[in-house]
C-alpha positions as CSV (number, residue, x, y, z in Angstrom):
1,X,10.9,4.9,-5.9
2,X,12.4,2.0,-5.0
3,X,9.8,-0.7,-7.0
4,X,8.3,-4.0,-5.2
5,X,8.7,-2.5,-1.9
6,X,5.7,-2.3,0.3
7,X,5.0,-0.2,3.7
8,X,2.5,-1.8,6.0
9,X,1.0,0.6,8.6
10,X,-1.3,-1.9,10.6
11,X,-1.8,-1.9,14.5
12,X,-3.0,-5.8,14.7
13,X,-0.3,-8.3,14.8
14,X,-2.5,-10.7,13.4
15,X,-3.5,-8.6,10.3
16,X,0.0,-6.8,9.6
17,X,1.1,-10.8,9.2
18,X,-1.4,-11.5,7.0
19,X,-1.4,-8.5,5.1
20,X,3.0,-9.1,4.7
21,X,2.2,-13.0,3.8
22,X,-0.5,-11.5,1.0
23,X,2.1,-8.6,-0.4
24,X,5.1,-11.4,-0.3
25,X,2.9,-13.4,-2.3
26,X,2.0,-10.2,-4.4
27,X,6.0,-10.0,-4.6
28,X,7.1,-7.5,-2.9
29,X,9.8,-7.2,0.2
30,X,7.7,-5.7,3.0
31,X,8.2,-3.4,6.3
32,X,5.5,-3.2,8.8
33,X,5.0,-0.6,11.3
34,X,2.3,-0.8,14.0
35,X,2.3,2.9,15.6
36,X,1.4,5.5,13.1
37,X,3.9,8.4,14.8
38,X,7.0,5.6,13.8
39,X,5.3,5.2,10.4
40,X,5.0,9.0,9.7
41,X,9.1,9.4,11.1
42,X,9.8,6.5,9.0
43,X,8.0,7.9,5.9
44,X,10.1,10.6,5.9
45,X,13.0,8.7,5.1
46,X,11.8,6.0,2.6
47,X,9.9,5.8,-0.8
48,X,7.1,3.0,-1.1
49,X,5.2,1.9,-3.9
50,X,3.0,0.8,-2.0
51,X,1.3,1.4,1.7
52,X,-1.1,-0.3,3.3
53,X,-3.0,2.1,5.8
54,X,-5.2,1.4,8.3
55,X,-7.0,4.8,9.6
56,X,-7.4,3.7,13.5
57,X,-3.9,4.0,14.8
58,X,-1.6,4.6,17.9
59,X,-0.6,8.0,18.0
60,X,-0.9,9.3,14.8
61,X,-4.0,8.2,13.2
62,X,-4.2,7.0,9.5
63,X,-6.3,10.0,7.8
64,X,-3.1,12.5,9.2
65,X,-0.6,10.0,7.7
66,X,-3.0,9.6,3.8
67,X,-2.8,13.4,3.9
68,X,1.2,13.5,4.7
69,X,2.0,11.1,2.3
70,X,-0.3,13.4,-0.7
71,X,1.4,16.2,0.6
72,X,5.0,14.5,0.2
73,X,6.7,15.0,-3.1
74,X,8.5,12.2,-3.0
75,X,5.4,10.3,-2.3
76,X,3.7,11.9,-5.0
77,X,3.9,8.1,-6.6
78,X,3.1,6.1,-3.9
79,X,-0.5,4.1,-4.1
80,X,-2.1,4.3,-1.0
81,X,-4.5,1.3,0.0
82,X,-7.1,2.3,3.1
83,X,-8.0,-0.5,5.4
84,X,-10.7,0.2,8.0
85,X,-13.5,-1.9,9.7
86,X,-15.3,1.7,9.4
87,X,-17.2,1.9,6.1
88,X,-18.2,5.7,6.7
89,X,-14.2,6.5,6.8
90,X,-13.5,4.4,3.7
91,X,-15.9,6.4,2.3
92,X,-14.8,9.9,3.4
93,X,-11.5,9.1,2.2
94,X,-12.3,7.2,-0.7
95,X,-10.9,10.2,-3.4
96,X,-7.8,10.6,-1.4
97,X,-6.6,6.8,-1.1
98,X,-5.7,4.7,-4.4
99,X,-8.2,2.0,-2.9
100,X,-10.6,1.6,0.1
101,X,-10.6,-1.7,1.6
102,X,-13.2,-2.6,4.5
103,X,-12.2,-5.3,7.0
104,X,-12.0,-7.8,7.3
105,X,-10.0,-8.0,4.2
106,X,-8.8,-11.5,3.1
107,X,-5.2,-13.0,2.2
108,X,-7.0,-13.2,-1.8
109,X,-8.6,-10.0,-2.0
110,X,-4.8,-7.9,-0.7
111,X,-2.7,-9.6,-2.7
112,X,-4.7,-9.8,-6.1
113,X,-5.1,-6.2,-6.0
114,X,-1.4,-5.5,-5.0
115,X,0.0,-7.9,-7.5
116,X,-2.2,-5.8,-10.3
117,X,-0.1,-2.8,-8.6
118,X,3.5,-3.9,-9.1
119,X,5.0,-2.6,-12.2
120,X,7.7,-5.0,-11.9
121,X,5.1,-8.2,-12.6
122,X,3.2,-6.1,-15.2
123,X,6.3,-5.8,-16.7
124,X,7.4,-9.8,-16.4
125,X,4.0,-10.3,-17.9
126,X,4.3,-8.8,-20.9
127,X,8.1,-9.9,-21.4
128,X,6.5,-13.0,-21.5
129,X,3.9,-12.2,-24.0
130,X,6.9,-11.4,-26.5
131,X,6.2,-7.8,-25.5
132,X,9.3,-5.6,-24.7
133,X,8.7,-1.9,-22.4
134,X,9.5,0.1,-25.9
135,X,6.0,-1.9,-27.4
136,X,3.8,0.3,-24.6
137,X,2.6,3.5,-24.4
138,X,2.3,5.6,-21.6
């Protein structure tokens, strides 16, 4: 898995941005696709750490894509985050997603929880707590 990089599956222009500025901030290099048949081609050839899904897409709608990328071995480490503006579909697929997030979801709210996702800044945390990677357990 390639770490800090972050797939953005979001048909609103305006959201996808704002979702990129938030996992930027979160630090991680971003792609962002708006048509969820070119994210499930394109899913096929990359690894994420992380993608942000919404459900309500062109083509190829979110649920098929959560359920492709659980199916996906090399996915099989990929955190999912839902983002809907339909609380009964966060809920249905709240134990197959990593997160549910209900819009509208704010610039804070993304990347807080993303940042708290990136291995790479957990690790730069505790490097500078005098903590080395051999000091944690699994």
């Amino acid at each position: 898995m390639t770490e800090s990089f972050a797939l953005i599956v979001e048909d609103d222009e305006d959201l996808s941005e704002i979702f990129r500025e938030a996992l930027v901030a979160a630090g991680y290099y971003t792609e962002v696709i708006r048509d969820g048949q070119v994210a499930q081609d394109r899913l096929r050839e990359i690894t994420p750490m992380v993608v942000i899904l919404d459900i309500h897409l062109p083509h190829v709608s979110g649920e098929t894509l959560l359920r492709q990328i659980r199916e996906a071995p090399h996915l099989k480490e990929t955190r999912v985050v839902v983002t809907t503006a339909d609380s009964q579909a966060a809920e249905f697929l709240r134990d197959s997603a990593d997160f549910t997030m209900v819009k509208p979801i704010s610039f804070v709210q993304l990347r807080d929880l993303t940042k708290r996702l990136n291995p790479a800044l957990q690790t730069d945390k505790l490097k500078k707590h005098g903590v080395s990677g051999a000091d944690v357990e699994s």
